[in-house]
N, CA, C and O atoms as a Tinker XYZ file with bonds, in Angstrom:
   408  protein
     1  N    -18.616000   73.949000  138.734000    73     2
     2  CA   -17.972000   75.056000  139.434000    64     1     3
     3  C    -18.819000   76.302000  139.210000    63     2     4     5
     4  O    -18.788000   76.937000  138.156000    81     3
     5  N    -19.473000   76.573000  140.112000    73     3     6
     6  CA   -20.235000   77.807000  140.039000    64     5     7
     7  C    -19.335000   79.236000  140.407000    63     6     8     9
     8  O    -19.492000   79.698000  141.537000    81     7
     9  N    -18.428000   79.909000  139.495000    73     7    10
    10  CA   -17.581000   81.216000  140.031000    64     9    11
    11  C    -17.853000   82.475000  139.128000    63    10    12    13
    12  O    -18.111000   82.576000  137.928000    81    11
    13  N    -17.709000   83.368000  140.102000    73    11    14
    14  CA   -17.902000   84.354000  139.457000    64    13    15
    15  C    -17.274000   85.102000  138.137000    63    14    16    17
    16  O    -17.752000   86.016000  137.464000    81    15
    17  N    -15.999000   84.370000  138.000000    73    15    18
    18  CA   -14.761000   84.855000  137.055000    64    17    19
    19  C    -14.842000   83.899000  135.921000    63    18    20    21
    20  O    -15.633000   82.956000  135.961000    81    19
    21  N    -14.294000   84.042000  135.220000    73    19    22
    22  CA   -14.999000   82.988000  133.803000    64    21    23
    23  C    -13.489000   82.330000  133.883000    63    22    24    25
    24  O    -12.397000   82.887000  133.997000    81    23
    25  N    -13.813000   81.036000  133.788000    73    23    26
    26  CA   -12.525000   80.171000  133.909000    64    25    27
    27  C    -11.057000   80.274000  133.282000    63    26    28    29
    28  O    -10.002000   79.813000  133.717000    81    27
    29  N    -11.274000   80.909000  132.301000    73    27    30
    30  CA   -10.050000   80.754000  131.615000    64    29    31
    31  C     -9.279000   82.087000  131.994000    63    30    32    33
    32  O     -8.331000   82.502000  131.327000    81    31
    33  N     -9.739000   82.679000  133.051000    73    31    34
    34  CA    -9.337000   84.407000  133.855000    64    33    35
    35  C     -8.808000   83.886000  134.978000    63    34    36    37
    36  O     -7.601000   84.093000  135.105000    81    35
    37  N     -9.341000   83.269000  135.839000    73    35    38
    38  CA    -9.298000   82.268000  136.803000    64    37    39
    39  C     -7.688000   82.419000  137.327000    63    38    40    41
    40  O     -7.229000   82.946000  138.341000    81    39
    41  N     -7.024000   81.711000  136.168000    73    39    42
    42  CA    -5.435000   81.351000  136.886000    64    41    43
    43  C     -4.697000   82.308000  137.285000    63    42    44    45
    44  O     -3.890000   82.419000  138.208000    81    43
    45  N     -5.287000   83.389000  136.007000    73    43    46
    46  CA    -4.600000   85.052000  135.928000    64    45    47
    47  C     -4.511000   85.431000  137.557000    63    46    48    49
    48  O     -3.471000   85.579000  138.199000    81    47
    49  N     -6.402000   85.591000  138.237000    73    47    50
    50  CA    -6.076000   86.067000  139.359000    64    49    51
    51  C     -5.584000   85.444000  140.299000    63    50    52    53
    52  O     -5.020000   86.255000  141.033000    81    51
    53  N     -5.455000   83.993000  140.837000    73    51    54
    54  CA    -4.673000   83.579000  141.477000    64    53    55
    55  C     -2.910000   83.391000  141.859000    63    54    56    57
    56  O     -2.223000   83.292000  142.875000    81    55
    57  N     -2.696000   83.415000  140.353000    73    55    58
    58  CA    -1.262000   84.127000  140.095000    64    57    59
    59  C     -0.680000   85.187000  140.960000    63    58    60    61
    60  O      0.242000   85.079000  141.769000    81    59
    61  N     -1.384000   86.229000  140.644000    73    59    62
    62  CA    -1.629000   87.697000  140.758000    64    61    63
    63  C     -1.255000   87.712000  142.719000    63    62    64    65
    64  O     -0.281000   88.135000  143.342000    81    63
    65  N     -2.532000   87.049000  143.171000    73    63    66
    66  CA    -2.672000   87.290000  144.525000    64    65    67
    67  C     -1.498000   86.375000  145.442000    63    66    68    69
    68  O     -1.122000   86.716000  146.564000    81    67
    69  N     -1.080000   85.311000  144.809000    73    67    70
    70  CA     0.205000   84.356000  145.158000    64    69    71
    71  C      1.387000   85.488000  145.201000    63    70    72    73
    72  O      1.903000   85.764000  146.283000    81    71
    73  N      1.785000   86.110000  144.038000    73    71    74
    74  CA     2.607000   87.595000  144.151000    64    73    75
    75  C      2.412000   88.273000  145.026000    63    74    76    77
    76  O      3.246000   88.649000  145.850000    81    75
    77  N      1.577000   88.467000  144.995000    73    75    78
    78  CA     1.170000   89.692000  146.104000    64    77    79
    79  C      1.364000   89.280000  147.471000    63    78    80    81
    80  O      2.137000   89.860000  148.233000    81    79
    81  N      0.759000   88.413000  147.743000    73    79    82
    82  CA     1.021000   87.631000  149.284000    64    81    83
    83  C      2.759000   87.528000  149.451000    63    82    84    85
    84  O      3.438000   87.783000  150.446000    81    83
    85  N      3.120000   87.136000  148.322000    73    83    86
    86  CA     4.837000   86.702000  149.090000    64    85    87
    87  C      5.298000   88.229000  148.791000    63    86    88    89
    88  O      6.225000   88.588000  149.517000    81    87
    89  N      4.878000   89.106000  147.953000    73    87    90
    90  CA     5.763000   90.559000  148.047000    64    89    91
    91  C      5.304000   91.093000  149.626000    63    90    92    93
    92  O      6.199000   91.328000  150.439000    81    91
    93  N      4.059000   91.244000  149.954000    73    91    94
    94  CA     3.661000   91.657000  151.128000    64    93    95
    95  C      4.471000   90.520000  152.547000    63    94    96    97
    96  O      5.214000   90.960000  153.423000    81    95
    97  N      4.249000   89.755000  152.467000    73    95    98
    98  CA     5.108000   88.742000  153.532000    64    97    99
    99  C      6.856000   89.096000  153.272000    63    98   100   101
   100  O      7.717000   88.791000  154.098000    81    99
   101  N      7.049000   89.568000  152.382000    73    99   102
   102  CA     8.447000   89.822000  152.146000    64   101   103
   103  C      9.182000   91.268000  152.453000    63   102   104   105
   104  O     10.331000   91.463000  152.850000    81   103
   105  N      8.204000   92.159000  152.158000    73   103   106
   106  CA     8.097000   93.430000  152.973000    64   105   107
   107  C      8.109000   92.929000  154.383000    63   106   108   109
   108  O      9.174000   93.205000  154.936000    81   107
   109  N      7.372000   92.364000  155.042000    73   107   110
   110  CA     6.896000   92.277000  156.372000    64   109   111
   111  C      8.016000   92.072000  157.267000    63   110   112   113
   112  O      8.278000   92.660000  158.317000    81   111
   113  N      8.923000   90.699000  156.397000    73   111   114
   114  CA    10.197000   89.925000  156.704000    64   113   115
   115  C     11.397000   91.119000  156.914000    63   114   116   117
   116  O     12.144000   91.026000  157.888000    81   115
   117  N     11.562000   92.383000  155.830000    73   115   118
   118  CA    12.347000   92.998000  155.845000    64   117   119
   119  C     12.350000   93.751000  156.917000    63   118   120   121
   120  O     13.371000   93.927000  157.581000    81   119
   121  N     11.109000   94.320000  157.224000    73   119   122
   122  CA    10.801000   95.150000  158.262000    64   121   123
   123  C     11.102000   94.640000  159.509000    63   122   124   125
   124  O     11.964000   95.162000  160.216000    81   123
   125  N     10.513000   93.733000  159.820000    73   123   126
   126  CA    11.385000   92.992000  161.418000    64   125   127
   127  C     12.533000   92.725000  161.628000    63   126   128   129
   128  O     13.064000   92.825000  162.734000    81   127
   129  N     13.217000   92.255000  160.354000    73   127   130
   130  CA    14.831000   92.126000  160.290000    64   129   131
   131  C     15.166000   93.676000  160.414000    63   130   132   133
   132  O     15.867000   93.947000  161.389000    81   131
   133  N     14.828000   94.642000  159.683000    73   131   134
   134  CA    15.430000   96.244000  159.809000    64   133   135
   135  C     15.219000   96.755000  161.705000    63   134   136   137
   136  O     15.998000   97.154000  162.571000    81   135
   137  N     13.897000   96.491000  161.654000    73   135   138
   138  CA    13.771000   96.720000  162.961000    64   137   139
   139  C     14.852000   96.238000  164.219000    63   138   140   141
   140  O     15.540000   96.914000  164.984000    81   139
   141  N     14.630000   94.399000  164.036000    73   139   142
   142  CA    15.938000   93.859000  164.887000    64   141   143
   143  C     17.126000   94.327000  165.185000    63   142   144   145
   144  O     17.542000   94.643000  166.300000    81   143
   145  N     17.941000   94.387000  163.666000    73   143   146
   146  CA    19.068000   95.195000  163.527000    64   145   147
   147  C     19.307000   96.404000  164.634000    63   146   148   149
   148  O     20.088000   96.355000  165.585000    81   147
   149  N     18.275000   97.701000  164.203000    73   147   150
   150  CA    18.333000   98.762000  164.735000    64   149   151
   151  C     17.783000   99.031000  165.997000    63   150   152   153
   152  O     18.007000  100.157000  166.441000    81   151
   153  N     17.204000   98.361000  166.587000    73   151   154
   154  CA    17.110000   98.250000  167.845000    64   153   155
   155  C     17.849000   98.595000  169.205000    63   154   156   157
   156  O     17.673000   99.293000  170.203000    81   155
   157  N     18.809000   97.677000  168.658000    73   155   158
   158  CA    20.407000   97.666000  169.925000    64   157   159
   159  C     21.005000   98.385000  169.503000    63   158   160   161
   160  O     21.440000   99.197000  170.320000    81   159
   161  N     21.517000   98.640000  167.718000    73   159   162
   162  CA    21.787000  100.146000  167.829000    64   161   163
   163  C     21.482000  101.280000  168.345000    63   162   164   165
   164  O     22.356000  101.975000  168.864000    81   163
   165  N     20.085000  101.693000  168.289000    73   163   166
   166  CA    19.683000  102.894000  168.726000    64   165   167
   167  C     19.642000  102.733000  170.104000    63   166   168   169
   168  O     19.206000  103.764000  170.616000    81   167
   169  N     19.919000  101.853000  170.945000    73   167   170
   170  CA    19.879000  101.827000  172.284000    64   169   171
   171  C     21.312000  102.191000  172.678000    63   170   172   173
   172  O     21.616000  102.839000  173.680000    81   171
   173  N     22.006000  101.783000  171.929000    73   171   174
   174  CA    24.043000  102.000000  172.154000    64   173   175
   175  C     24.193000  103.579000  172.237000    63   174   176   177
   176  O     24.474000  104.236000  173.238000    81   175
   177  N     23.911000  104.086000  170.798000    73   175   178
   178  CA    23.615000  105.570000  170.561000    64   177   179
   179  C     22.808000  106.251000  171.915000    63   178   180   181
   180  O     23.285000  107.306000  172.334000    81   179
   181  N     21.832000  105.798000  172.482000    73   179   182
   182  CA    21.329000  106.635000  173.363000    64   181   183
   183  C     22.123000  106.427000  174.604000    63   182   184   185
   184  O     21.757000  107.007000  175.626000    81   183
   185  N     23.259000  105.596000  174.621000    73   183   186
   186  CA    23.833000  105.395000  176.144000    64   185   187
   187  C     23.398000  104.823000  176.851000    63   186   188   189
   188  O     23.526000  105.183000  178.021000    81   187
   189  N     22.674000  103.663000  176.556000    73   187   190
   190  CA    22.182000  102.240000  177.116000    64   189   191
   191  C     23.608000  101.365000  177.014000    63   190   192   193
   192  O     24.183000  101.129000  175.952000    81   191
   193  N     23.996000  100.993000  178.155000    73   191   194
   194  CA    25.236000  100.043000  178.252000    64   193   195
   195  C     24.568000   98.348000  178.387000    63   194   196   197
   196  O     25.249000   97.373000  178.068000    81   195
   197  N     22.859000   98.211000  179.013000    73   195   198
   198  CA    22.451000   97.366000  179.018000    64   197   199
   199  C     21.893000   96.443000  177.883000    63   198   200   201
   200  O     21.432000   97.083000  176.938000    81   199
   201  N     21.833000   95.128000  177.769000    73   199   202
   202  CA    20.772000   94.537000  176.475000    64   201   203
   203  C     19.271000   95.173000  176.332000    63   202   204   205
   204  O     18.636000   95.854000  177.137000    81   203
   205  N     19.115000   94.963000  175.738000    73   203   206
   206  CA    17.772000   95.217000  175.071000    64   205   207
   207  C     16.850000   94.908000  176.057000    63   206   208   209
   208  O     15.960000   95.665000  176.445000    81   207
   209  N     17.161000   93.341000  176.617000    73   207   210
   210  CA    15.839000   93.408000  177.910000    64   209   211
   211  C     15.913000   93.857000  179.108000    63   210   212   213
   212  O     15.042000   93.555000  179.924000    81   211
   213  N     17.066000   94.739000  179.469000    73   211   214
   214  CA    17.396000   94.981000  180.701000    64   213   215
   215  C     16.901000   96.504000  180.518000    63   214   216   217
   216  O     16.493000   96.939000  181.595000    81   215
   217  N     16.831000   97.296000  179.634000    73   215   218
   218  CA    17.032000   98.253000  179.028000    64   217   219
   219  C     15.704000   99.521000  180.091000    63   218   220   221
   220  O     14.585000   99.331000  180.568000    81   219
   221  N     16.394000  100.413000  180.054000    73   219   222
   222  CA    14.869000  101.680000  180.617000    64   221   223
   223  C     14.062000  101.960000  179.732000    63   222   224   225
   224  O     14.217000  102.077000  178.516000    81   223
   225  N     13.046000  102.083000  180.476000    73   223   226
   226  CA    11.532000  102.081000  179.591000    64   225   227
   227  C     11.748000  103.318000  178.606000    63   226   228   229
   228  O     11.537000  103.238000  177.395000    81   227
   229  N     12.110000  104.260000  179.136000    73   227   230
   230  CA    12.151000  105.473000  178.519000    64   229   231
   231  C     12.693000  105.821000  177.463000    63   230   232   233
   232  O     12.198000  106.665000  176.716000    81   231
   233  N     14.241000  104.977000  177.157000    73   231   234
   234  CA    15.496000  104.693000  175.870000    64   233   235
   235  C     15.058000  103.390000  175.184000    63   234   236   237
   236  O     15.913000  102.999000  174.391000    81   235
   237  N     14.085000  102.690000  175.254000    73   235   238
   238  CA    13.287000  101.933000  174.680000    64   237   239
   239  C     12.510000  102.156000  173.391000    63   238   240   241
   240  O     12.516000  101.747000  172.229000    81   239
   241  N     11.471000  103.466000  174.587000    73   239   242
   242  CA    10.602000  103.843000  173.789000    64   241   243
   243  C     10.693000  104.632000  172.784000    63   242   244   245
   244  O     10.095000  104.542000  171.712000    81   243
   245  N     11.533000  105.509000  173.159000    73   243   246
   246  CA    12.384000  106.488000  172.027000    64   245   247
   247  C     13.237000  105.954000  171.280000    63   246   248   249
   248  O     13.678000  106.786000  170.488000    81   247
   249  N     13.826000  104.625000  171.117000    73   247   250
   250  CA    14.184000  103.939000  170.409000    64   249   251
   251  C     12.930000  103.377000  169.526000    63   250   252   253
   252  O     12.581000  104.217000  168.696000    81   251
   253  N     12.610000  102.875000  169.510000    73   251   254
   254  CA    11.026000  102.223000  169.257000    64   253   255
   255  C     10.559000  102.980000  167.980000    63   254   256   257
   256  O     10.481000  102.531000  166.837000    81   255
   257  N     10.261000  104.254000  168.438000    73   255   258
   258  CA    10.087000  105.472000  168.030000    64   257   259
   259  C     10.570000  106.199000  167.204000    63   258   260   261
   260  O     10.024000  107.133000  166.616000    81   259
   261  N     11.727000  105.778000  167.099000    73   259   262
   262  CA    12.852000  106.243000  166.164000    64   261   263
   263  C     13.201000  105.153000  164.621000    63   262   264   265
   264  O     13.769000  105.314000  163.541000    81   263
   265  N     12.432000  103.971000  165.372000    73   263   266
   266  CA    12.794000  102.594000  164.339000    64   265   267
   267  C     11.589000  102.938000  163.481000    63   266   268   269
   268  O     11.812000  103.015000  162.273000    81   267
   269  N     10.368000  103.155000  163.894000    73   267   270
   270  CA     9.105000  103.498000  163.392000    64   269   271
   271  C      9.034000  104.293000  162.474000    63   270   272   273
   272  O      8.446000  104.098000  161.411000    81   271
   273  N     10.087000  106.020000  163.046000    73   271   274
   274  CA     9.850000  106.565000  161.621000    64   273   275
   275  C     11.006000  106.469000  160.562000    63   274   276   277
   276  O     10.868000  106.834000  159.394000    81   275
   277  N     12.394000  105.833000  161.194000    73   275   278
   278  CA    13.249000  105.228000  159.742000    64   277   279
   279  C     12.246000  104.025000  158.931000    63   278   280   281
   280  O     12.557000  103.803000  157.761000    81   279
   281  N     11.231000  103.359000  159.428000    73   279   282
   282  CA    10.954000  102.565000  158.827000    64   281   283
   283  C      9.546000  103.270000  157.529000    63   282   284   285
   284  O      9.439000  102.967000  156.341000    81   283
   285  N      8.852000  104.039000  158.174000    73   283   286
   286  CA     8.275000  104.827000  157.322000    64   285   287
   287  C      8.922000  105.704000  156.453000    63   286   288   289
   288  O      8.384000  105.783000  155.349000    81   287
   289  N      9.733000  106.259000  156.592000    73   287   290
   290  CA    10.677000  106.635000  155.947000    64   289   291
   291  C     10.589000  106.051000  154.505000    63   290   292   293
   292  O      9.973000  106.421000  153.505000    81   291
   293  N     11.778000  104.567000  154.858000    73   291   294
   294  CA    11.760000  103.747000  154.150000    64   293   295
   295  C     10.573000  103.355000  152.987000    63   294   296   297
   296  O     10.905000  103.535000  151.815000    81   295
   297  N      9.555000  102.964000  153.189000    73   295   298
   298  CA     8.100000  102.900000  152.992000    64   297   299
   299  C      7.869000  103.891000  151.862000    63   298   300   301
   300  O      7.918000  103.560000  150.678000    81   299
   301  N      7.644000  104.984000  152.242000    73   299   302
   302  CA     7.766000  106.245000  151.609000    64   301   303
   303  C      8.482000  106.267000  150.720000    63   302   304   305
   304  O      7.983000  106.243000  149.595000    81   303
   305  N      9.693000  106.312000  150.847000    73   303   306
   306  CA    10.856000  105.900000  149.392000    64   305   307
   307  C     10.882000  105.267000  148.589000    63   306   308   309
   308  O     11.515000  105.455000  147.550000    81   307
   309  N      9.868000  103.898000  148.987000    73   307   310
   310  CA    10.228000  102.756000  147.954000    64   309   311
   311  C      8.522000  103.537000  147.147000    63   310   312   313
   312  O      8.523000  103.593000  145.917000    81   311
   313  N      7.580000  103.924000  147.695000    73   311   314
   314  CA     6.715000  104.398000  147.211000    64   313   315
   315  C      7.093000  105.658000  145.996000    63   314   316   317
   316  O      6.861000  105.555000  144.791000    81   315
   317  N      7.434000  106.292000  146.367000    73   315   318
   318  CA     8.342000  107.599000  145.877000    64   317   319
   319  C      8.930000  106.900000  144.469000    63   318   320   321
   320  O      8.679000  107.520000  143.436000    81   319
   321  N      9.503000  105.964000  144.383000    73   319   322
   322  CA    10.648000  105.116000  143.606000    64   321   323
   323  C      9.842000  104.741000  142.414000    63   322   324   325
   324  O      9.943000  104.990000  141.213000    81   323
   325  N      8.661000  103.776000  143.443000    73   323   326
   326  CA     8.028000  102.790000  142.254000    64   325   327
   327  C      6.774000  103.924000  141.555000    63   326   328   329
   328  O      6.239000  103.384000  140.587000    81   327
   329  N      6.276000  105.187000  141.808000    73   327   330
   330  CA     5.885000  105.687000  141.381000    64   329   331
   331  C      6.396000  106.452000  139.841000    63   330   332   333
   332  O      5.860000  106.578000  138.740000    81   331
   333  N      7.825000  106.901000  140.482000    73   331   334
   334  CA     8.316000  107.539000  139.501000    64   333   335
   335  C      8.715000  106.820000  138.587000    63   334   336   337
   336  O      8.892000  107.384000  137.508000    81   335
   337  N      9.040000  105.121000  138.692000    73   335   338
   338  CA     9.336000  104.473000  137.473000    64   337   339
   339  C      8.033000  104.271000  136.948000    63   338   340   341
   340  O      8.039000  104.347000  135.719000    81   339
   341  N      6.890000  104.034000  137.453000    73   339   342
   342  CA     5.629000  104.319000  136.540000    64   341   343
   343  C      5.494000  104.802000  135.805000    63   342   344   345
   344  O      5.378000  104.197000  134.740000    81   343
   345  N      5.398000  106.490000  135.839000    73   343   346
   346  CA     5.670000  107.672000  134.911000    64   345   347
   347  C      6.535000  107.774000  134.276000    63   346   348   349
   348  O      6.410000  108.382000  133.213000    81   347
   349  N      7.673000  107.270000  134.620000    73   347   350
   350  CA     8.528000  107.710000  133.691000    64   349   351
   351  C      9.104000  106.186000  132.328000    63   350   352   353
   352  O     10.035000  106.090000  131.529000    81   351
   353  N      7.955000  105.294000  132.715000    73   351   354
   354  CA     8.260000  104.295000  131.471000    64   353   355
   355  C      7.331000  104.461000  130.189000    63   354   356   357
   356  O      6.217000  104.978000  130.278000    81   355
   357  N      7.819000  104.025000  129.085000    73   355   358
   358  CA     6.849000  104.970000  127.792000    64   357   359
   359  C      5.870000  103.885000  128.085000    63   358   360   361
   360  O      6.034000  102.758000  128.551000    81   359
   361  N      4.746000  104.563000  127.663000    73   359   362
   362  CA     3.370000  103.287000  126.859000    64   361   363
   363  C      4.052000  102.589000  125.662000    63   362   364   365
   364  O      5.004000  102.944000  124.968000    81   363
   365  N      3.296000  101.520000  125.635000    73   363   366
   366  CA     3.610000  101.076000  124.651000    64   365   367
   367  C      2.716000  101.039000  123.344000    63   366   368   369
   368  O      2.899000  100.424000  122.293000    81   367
   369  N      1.610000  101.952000  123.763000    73   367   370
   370  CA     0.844000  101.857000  122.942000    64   369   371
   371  C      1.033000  103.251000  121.562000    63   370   372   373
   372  O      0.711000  103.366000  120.380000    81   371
   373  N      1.826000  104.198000  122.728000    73   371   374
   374  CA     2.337000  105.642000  122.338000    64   373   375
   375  C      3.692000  105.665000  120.886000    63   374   376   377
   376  O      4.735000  105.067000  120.622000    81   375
   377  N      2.844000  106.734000  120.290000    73   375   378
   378  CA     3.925000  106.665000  118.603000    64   377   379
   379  C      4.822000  108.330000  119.226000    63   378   380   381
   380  O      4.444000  109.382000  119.744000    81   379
   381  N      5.915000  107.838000  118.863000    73   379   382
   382  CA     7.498000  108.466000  118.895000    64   381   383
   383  C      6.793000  110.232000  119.154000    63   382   384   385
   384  O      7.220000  110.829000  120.142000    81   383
   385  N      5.920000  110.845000  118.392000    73   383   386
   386  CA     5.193000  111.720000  118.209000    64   385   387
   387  C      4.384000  112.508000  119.400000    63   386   388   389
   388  O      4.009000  113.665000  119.591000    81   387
   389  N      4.313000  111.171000  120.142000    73   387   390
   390  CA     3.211000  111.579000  122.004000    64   389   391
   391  C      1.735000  111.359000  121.717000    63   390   392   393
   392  O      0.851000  111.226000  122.563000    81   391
   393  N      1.578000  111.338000  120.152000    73   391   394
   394  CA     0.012000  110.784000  120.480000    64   393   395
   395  C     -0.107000  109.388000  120.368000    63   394   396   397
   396  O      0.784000  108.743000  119.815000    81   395
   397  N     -1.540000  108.620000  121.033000    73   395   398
   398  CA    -1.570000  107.464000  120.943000    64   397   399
   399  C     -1.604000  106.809000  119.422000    63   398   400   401
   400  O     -2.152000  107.491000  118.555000    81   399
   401  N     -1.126000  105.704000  119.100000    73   399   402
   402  CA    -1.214000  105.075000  117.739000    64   401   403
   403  C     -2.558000  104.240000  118.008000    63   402   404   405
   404  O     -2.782000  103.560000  119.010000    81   403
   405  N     -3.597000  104.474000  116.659000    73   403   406
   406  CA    -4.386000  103.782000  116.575000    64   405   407
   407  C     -4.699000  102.340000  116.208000    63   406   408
   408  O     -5.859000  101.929000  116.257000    81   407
């Protein structure tokens, strides 16, 4: 096996990227389901009496539009979230004091 990673590291990163793939595919999943959902809502709200495929281009698009930035929104928040639990969990390397323990 000629690789660049020294074998016994190996499993670590494949692990790693298996996570990552199903958190990202799982985001992805949420997002089309959020989207679905809100769709025909925001078409009801705008006074569309028709389905979704019958629907005017125009209460579509501004629907569309509207799903886009609740969904960034969203995005943003969970970013916002997982940042601040970053910072705000101790090191573990850190003594009661705030400096690092040697």
């Amino acid at each position: 096996m000629n690789s660049a990673l020294p074998v016994r590291h190996t499993h670590k990163y494949v692990i790693l990227v298996i996570v990552l793939v199903g958190v990202r595919n799982l985001g992805m999943t949420l997002g089309v389901a959020l989207a679905s959902l809100l769709l025909p809502l925001l078409l009801r709200f705008s006074g569309s009496t028709v389905s979704v495929l019958l629907a005017d281009k125009s209460a579509l698009a501004a629907s569309v539009g509207d799903i886009m930035l609740v969904c960034g929104v969203v995005c943003l928040l969970t970013v916002a979230i997982l940042a601040r639990s970053r910072t705000a969990a101790p090191s573990a390397n850190a003594s009661p004091s705030g400096t690092r323990a040697s």
